[in-house]
N, C-alpha and C positions, 0 to 999 in steps of 0.2 A: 504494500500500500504506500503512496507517495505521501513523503510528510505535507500536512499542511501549511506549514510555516513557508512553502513554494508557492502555493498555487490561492491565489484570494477569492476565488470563487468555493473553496475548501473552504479556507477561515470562517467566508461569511457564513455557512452551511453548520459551521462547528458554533460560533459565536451564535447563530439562531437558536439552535437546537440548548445550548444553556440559556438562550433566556426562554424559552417556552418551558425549561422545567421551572427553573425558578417563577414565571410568569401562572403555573399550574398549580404550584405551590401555595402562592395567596390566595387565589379562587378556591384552592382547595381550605383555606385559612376565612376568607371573609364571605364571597356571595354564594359556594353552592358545594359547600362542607364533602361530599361523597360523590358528586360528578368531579370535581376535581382532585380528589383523587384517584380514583378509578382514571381518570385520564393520565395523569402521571407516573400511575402503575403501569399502564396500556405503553407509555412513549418510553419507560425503565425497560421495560422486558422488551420490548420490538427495537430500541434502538443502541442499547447499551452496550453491544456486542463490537457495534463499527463503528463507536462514537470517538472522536478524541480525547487525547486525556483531558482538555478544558473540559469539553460539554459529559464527560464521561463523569469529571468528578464534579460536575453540578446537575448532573441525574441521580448521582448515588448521596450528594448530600440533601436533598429536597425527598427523597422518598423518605430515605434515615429518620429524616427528622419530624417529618409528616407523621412518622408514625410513633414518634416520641414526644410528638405534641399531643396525637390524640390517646396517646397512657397518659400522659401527663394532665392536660386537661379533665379527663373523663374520669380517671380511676381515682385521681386526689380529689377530686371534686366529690366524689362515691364515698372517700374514706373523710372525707368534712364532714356531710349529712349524714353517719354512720358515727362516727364519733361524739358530735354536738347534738344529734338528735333533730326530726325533721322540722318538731315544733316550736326549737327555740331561735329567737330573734337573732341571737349573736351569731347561731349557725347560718344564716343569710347571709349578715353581715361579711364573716371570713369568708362565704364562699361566693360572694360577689366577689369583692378585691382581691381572693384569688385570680379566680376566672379573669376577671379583670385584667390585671399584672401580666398574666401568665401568658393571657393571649395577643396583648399589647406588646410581649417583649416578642413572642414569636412572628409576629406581623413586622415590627421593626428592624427584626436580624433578616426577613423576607425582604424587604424593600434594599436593603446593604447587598443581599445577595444578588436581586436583578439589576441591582447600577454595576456588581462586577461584574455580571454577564454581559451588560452590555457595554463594558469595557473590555471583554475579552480577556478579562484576570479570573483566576480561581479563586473561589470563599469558601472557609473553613466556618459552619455555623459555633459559637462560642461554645464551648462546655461538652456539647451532645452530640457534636457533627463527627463525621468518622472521617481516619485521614486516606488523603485521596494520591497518586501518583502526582508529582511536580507538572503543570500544565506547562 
């Protein structure tokens, strides 16, 4: 396979293909929770094979972390109203400004990842992202 770093009709094709996952990511994050993912899962497994190490490791970071958003979000969220109990005010309370927090920081490590897609650099999401080959 010719490197991409030759040929710019490559690049652009590689530089696309990470911003649509990272771009799949946030839909999967804000407007339609389960269509976007299922679409990110669909473009991980159909294209991850022949992707470049850019767009390769911002397919496997947006799936990774999609899916350690939604432990994260759902299961802590399960173990708040399970601990504090469904009737008490203060359990709302935590489990708003969790949910809150939580999903506000993953939308904002989302939005960092698509400006590095479409800069054509790799992102590493902080804390939870897996490391990827040097793009």
């Amino acid at each position: 396979m010719p490197s991409s770093a030759s040929n710019p009709t490559s690049q652009a094709a590689d530089r696309r293909l990470a911003v649509w996952a990272e771009a799949l990511y946030l839909i999967n994050l804000l407007p339609a929770p389960v269509i976007g993912f299922l679409a990110l899962l669909w473009l991980y497994t159909t294209r991850r094979r022949d992707a470049s190490p850019l767009a390769a490791c911002h397919l496997k970071q947006t799936l990774f972390v999609s899916i350690w958003a939604g432990v994260l979000i759902g299961a802590v969220a399960a173990l708040i109203v399970w601990i504090g109990g469904f009737a008490e005010p203060a359990t709302w309370v935590v489990l708003i400004l969790y949910v809150t927090c939580i999903h506000s920081a993953f939308i904002l490590f989302g939005v960092i990842g698509l400006t590095k897609a479409m800069a054509a650099q790799p992102y590493r999401y902080p804390l939870i992202g897996p490391h990827c080959e040097a793009a």
